[in-house]
C-alpha positions as CSV (number, residue, x, y, z in Angstrom):
1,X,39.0,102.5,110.5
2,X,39.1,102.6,114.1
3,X,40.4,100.1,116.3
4,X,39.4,100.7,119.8
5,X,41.1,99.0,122.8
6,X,38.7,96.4,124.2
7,X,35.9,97.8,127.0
8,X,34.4,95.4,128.8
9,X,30.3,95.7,127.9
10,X,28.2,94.3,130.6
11,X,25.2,91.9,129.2
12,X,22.1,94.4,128.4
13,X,18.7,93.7,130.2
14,X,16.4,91.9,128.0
15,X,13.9,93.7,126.8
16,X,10.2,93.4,127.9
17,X,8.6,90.0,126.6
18,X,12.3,89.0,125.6
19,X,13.7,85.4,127.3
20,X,16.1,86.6,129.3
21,X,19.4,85.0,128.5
22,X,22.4,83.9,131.0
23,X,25.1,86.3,131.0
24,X,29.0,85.2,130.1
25,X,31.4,83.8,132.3
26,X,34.2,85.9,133.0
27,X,36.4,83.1,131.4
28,X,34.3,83.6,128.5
29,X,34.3,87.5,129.1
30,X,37.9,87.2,129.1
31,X,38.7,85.5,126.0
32,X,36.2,87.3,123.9
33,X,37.6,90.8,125.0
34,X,41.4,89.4,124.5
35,X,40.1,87.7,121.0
36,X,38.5,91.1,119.8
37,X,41.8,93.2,121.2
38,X,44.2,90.7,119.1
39,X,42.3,89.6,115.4
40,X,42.0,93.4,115.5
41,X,45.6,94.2,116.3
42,X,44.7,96.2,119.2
43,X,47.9,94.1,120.7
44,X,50.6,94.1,118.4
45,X,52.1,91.0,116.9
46,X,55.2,90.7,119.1
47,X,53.8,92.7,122.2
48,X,54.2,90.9,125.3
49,X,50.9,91.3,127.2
50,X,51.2,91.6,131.8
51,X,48.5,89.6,132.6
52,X,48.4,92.7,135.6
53,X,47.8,95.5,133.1
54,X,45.5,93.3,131.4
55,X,43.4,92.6,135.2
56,X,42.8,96.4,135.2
57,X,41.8,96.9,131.2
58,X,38.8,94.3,131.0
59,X,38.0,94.6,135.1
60,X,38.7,90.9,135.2
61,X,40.6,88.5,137.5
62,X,43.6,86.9,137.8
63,X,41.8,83.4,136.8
64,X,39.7,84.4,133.7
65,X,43.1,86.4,132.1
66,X,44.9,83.3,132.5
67,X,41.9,81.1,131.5
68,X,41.6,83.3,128.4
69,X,45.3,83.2,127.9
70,X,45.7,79.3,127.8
71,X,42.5,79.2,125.0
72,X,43.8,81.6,122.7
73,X,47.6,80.3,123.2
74,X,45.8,76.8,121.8
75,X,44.2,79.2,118.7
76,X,47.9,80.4,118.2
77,X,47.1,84.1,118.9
78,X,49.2,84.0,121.5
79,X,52.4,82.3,122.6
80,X,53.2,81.6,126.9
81,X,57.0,81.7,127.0
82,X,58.2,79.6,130.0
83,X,60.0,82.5,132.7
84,X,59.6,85.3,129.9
85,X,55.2,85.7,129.9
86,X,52.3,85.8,126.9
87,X,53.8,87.9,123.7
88,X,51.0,87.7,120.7
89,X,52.0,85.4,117.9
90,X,54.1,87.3,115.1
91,X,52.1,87.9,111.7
92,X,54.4,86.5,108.5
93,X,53.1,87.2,105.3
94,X,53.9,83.2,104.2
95,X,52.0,82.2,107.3
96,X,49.2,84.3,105.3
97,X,49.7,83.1,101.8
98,X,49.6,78.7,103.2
99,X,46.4,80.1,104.4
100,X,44.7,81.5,101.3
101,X,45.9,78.3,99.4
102,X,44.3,76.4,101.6
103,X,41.2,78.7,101.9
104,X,41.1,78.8,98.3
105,X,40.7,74.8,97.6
106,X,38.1,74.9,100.9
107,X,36.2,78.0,99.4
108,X,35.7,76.9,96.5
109,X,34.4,73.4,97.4
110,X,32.0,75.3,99.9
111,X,30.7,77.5,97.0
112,X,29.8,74.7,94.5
113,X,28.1,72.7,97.5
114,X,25.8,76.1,98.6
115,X,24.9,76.5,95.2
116,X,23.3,73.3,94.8
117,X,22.2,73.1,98.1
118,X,21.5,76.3,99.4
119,X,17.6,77.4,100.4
120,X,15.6,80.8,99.9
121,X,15.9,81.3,104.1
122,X,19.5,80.7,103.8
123,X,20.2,83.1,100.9
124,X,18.3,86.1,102.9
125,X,20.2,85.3,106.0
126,X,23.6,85.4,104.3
127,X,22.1,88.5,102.8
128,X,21.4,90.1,105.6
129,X,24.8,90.0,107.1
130,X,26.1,91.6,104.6
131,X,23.4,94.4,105.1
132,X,24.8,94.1,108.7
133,X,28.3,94.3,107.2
134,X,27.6,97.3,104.7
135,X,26.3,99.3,108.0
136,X,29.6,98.6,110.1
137,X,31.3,100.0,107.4
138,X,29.2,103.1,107.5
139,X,30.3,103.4,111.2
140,X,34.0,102.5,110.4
141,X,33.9,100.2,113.4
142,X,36.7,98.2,112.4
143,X,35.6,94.9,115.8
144,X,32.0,94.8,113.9
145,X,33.6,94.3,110.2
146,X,35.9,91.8,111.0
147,X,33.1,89.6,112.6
148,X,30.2,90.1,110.2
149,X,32.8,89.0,108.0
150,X,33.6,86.0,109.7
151,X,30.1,85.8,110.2
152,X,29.5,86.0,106.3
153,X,31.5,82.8,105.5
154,X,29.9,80.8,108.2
155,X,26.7,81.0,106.6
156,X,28.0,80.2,103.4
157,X,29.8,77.3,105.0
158,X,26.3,76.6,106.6
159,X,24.5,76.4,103.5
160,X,26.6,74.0,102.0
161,X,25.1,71.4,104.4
162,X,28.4,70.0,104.7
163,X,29.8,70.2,109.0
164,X,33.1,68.7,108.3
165,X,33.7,71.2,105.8
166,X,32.3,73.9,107.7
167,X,34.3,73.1,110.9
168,X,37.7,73.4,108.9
169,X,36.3,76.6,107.4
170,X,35.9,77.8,111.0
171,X,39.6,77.4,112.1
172,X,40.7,78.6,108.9
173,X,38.9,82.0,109.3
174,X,39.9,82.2,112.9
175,X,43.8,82.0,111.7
176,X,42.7,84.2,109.0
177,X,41.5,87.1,111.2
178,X,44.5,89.8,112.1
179,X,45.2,89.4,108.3
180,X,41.7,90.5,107.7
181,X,42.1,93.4,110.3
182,X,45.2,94.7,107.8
183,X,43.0,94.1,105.0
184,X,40.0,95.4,106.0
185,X,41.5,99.0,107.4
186,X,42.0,99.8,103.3
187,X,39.0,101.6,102.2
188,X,39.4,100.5,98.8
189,X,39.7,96.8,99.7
190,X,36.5,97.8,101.9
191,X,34.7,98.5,98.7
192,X,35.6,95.5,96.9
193,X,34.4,93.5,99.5
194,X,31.3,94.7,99.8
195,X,30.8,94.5,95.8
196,X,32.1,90.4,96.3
197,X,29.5,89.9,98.6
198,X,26.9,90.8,96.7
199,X,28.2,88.8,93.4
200,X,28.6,85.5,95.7
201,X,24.9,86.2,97.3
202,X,23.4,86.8,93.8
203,X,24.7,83.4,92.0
204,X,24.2,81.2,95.3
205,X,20.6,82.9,94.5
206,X,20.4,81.6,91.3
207,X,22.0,78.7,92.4
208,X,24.5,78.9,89.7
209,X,27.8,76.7,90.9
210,X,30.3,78.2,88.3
211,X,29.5,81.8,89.2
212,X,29.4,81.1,93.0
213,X,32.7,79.8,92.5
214,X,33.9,82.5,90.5
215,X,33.0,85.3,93.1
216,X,34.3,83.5,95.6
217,X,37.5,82.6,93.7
218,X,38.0,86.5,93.3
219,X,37.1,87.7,96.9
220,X,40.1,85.6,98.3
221,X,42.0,86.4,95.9
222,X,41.5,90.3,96.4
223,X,42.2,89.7,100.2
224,X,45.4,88.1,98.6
225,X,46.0,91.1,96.5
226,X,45.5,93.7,99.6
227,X,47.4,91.5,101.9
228,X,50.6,92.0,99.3
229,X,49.9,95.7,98.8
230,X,50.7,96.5,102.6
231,X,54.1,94.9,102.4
């Protein structure tokens, strides 16, 4: 699974009939590039990161890098170091095991909540991400998997009609990302996931609580299991 060095992509022109939509700031530029570059492991946990080498990478200035910086230092990606600079936040595997405990009761909760609650436009939705997510795979693009994942949850979390919980789901998945990018380079794991999908789509479509929980039991705890396995 590749995992390219972040390009900066300029906004596309909208296409003919299409609302044209207002482009990025370059503080937003900045921290979505750095974002991509570190849940992906693009920067090494440990790597301190010249905010000068980093200007020339994403063609950005001085003020969006630092902008970006002080965000993601807040997410914990990375850590400013008074008189030393920005080094990306170590990875510890007990960091990652206090998360899927807590994902785990938070999962499940969302699951039983979506199953009851859960509409016929939300199940094709989530559905259709995972289309999306079966096609990155095809193109090994390691950025795309990692989001549609992400993306996968959050419209799972949606459908359980519940924002509280779906705003602690959010940070938990955002903490949860350069795990996922270990995780998600193992073929095998890829294939599991993609089969885990599927069973938590089909009993959310059948609203069936005790199977929703039971798929979604077993995908974190095969992220668990693949986590461990790289040690």
């Amino acid at each position: 699974m590749d995992r390219p060095r972040p390009k900066l992509r300029r906004p596309r022109a909208p296409a003919a009939g299409r609302a044209r939509q207002a482009a990025p700031s370059q503080n937003e530029q900045a921290y979505q590039l750095l974002k991509d570059a570190l849940t992906t492991l693009a920067y090494k946990p440990g790597e301190y990161l010249n905010t000068a080498s980093l200007m020339d990478e994403l063609a950005l200035g001085r003020t969006p890098i630092n902008h970006a910086l002080h965000r993601l230092a807040n997410e914990g990606l990375v850590q400013i170091i008074p008189r030393k600079g920005v080094m990306v936040s170590p990875l510890s595997i007990n960091d990652a095991m206090e998360l899927i405990q807590v994902r785990l009761a938070n999962e499940v909760l969302c699951a039983r909540l979506a199953a009851g609650r859960i509409t016929g436009a939300e199940v094709e939705r989530i559905a259709a991400v995972a289309r999306e997510f079966d096609a990155a795979v095809a193109r090994r693009h390691l950025t795309e998997v990692m989001n549609l994942d992400r993306d996968f949850h959050e419209q799972v979390a949606a459908a359980a009609h519940n924002r509280m919980l779906a705003e602690i789901l959010k940070v938990l998945h955002a903490r949860s990302q350069r795990f996922w990018a270990i995780s998600l380079a193992d073929e095998r794991h890829l294939a599991e996931v993609q089969a885990e999908h599927t069973a938590i789509i089909d009993a959310l479509g059948r609203n069936d609580a005790e199977a929703a929980v039971a798929a979604v039991q077993e995908h974190v705890l095969s992220f668990q299991r693949a986590l461990l396995q790289t040690r």
